[in-house]
TIDO-234621 format. One record per residue (C-alpha): residue number from 0; residue in one letter; x, y, z. Coordinates in nm, 2 decimals, decimal comma. Example, Ala and Ser with C-alpha at 12.3 -4.5 7.8 and 13.67 -1.06 7.14 Angstrom:
BEGIN
0/a/1,23/-0,45/0,78
1/s/1,37/-0,11/0,71
This chain:
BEGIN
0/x/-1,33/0,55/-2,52
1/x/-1,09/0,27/-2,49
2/x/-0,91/0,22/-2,10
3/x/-0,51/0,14/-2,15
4/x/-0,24/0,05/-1,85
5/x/0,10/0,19/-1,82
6/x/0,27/-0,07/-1,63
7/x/0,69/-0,15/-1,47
8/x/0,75/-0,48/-1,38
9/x/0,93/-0,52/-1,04
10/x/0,99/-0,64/-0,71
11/x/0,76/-0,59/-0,44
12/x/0,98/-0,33/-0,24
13/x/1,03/-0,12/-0,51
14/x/0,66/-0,12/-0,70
15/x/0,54/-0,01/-0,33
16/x/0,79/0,28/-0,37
17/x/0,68/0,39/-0,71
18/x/0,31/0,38/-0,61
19/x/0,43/0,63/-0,31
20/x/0,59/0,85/-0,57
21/x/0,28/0,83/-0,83
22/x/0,03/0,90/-0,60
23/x/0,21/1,20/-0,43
24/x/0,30/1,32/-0,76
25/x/-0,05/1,31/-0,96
26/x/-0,19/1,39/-0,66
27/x/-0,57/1,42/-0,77
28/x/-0,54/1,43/-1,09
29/x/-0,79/1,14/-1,33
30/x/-0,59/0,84/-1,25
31/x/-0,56/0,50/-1,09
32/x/-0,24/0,36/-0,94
33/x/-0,22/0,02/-0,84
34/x/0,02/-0,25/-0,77
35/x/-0,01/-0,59/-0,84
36/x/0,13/-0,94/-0,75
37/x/0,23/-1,14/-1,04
38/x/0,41/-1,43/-0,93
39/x/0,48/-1,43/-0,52
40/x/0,77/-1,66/-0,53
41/x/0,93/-1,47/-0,76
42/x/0,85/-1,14/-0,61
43/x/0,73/-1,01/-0,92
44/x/0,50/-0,70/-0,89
45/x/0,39/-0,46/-1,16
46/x/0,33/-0,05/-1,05
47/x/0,04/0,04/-1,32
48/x/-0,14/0,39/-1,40
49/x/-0,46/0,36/-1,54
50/x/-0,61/0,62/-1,79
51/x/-0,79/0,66/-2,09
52/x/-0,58/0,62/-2,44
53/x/-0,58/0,95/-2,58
54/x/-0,37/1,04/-2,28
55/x/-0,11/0,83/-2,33
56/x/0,14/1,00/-2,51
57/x/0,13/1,25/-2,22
58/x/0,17/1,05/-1,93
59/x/0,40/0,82/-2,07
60/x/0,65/1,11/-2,06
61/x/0,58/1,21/-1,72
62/x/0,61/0,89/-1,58
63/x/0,90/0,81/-1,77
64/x/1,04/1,15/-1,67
65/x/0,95/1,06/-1,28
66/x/1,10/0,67/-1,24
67/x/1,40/0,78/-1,47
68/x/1,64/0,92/-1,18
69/x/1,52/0,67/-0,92
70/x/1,40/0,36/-1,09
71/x/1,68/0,32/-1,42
72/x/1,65/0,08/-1,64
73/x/1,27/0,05/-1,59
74/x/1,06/-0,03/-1,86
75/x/0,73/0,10/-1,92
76/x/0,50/-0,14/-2,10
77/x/0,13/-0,07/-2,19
78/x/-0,19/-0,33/-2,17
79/x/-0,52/-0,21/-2,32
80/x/-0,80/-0,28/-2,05
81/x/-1,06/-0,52/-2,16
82/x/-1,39/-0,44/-2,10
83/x/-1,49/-0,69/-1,84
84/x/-1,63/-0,72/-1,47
85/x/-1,35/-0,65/-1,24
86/x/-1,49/-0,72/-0,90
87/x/-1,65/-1,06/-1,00
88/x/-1,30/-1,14/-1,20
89/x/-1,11/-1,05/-0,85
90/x/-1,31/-1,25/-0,68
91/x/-1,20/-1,55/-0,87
92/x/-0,89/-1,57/-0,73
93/x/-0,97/-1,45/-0,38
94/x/-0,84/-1,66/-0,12
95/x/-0,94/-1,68/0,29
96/x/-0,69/-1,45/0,48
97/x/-0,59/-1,49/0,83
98/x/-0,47/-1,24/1,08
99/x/-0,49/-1,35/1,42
100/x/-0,86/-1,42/1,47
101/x/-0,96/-1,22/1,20
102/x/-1,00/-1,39/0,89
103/x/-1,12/-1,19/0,57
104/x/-1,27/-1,37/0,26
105/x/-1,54/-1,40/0,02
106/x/-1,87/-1,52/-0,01
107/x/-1,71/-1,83/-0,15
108/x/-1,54/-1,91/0,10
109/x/-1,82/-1,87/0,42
110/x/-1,78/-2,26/0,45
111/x/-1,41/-2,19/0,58
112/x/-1,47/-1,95/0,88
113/x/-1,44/-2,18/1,24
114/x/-1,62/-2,15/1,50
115/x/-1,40/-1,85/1,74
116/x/-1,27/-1,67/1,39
117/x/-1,38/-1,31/1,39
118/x/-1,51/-1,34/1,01
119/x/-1,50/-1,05/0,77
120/x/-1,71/-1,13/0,46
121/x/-1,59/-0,89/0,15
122/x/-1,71/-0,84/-0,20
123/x/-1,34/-0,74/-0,34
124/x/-1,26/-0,57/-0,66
125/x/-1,16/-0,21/-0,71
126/x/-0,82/-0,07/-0,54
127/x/-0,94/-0,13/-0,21
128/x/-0,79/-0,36/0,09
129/x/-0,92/-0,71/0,11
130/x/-0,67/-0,84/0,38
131/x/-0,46/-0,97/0,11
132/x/-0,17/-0,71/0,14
133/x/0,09/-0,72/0,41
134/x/-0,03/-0,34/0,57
135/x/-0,42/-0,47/0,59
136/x/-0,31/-0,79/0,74
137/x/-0,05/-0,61/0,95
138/x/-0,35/-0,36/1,06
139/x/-0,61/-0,67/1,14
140/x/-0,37/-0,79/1,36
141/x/-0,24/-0,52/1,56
142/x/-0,63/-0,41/1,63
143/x/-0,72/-0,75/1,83
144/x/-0,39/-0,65/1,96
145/x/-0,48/-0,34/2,11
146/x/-0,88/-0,40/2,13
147/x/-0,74/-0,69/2,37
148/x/-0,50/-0,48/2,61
149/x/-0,67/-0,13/2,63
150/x/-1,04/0,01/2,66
151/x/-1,13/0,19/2,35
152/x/-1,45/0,39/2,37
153/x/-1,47/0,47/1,98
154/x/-1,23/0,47/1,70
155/x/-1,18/0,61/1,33
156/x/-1,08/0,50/1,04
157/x/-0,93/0,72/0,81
158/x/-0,88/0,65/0,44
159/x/-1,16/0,32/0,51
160/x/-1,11/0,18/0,17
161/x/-1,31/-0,13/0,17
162/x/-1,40/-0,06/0,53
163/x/-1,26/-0,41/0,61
164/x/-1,04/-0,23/0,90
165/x/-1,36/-0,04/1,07
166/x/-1,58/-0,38/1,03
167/x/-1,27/-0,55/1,23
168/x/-1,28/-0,28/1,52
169/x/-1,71/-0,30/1,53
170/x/-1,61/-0,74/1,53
171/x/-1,43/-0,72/1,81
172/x/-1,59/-0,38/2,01
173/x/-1,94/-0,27/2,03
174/x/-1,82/0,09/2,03
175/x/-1,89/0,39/1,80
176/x/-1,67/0,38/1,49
177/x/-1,59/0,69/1,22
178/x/-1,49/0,55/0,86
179/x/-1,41/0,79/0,64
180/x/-1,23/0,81/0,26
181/x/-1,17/1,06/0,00
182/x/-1,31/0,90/-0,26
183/x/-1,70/0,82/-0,26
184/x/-1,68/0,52/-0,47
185/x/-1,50/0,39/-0,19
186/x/-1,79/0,45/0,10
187/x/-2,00/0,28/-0,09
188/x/-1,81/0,00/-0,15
189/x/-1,76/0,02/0,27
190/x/-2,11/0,05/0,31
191/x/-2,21/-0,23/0,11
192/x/-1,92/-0,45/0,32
193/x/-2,07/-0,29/0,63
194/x/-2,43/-0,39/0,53
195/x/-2,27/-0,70/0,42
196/x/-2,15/-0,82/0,79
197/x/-2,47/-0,73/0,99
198/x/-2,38/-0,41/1,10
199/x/-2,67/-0,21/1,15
200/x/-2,56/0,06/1,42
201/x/-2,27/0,26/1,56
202/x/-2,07/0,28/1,22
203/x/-2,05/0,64/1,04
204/x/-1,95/0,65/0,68
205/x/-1,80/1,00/0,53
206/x/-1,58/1,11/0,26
207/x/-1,37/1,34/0,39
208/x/-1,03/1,45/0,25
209/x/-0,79/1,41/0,51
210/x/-0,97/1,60/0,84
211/x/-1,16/1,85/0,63
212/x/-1,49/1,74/0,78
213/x/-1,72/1,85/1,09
214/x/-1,73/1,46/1,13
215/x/-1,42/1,45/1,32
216/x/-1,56/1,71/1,55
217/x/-1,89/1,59/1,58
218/x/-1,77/1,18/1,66
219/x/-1,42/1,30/1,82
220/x/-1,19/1,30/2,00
221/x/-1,12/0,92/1,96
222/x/-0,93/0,70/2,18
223/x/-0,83/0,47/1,84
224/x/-0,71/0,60/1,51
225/x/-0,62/0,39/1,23
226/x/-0,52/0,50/0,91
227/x/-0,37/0,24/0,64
228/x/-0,27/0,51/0,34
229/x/0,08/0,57/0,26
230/x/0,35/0,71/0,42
231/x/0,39/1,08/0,32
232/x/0,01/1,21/0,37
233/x/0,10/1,03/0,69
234/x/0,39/1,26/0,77
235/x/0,22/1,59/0,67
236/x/-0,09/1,52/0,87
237/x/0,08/1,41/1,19
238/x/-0,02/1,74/1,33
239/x/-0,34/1,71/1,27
240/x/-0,39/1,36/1,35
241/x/-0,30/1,43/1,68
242/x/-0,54/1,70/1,74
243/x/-0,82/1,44/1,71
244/x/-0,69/1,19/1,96
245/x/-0,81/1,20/2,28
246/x/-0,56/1,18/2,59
247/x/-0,43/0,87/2,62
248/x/-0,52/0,75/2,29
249/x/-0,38/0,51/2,04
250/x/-0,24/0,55/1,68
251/x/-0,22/0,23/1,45
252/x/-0,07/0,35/1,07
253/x/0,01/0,15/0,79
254/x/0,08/0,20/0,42
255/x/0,45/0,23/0,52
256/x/0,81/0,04/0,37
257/x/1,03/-0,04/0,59
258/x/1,24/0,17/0,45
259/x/0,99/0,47/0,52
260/x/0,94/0,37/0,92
261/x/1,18/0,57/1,06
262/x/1,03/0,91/0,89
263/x/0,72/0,85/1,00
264/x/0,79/0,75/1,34
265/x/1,02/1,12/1,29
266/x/0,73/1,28/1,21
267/x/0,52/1,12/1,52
268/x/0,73/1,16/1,78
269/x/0,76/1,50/1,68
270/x/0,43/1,54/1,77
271/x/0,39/1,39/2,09
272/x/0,36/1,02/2,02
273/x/0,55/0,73/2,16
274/x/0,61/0,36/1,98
275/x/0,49/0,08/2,10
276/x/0,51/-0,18/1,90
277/x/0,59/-0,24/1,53
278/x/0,45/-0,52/1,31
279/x/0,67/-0,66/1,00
280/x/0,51/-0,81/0,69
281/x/0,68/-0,84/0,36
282/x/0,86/-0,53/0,37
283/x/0,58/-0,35/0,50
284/x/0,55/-0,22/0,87
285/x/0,27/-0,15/1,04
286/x/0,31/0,10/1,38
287/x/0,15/0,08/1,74
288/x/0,18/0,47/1,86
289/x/0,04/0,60/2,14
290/x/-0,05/0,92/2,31
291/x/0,10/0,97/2,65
């Protein structure tokens, strides 16, 4: 069975918008979302659904039906997905990433990691962060930031992805570190990246949906929590976030527009946190809470 893509063209704000209202509206239904950069100075994006052609007629309604009274105008084009390798066509055009010390790239590019970088070799593809985005970047850089002011004695990282963001806290930290995702295919592509970077000890790999696992019991409290998803699971699971922090603690989220920051911070200091810092990239924020 043939793979098609549903796909708007549109700026980078507003893709980042309609992939927050896709994936809290399909929820866990068969689909990808993505977004995608086409042309950077341009700040042309595309918001795509991915799913199999006989569902087409389908979701085109609903999606049309969903970006109608918020995104007019819009038009949804569709792309039938060529059978090809994605990772090894990502990696093509995957360039060396710097955040702070950190710098993220892939194996074609070991020959451009100096001396004092903290290096974070990645075999990219899927929907997964390789540094590239603005909220990855944002996170890298607000971890040395934190790993270089407070003593952390383990850390999680919820919704791991590529595990790029848990690789970065073990770079830095020899302490105990929880990664967890709800989707498998993602721990394995974090524990191939994990494998990957010589890390042979003190890194747990899960999937978990949200806390729904006796691994945040059995590795918690944790003194650093990172989770890079988007902004609304962020808001409902504030509560429960919190629960697993230990005293003291601090809270590094990302996944959030600007637009979005002061909702989530809402939501945070509603349950106990204080700001510390924020961190803007390209219309994405990335947020330094902690637990007093």
């Amino acid at each position: 069975m043939s793979e098609i893509r549903l796909y708007v063209t549109t700026t980078e704000i507003k893709a980042g918008e309609i992939l927050d209202l896709m994936s809290d509206y399909f929820g866990e239904e068969d689909v990808a979302i993505a977004t995608t950069e086409v042309d950077e100075k341009r700040d042309i994006w595309e918001a795509s659904v991915y799913l199999m052609a006989e569902q087409e007629e389908e979701f085109r309604e609903r999606v049309e039906a969903l970006l109608a009274p918020a995104f007019p105008g819009l038009v949804i084009e569709k792309e039938i997905v060529p059978d090809v390798d994605w990772i090894a066509k990502s990696l093509e055009g995957l360039k060396p990433v710097r955040a702070g010390r950190f710098i993220v790239h892939g194996a074609h590019d070991r020959d451009k990691v100096r001396a004092n970088d903290l290096a974070i070799e990645i075999e990219a593809g899927q929907a997964f962060g390789t540094g590239h985005h603005g909220t990855t970047a944002g996170c890298l850089e607000m971890i040395e930031e934190v790993l270089r002011a407070r003593t952390v004695r383990n850390a999680l990282d919820l919704g791991t992805g590529s595990g790029v963001l848990a690789i970065a806290v073990r770079k830095m930290r020899p302490i105990p570190v929880l990664a967890t995702d709800i989707d498998p295919i993602a721990v394995k592509v974090a524990k191939e990246n994990v494998r990957l970077n010589g890390i042979v000890s003190g890194m747990a790999l899960e999937t978990a949906p949200g806390f729904h696992s006796d691994a945040f019991r059995k590795h918690g409290p944790f003194d650093l929590i990172i989770a890079n998803i988007l902004a609304r699971p962020l808001i409902k699971m504030a509560p429960q976030l919190v629960t697993h922090l230990a005293p003291g603690g601090t809270v590094i989220l990302s996944g959030i527009l600007a637009s979005q920051r002061w909702k989530v911070l809402s939501a945070y200091n509603g349950a106990r946190l204080s700001h510390v810092r924020t961190i803007w990239r390209n219309g994405w924020v990335t947020l330094h809470l902690r637990k007093d």
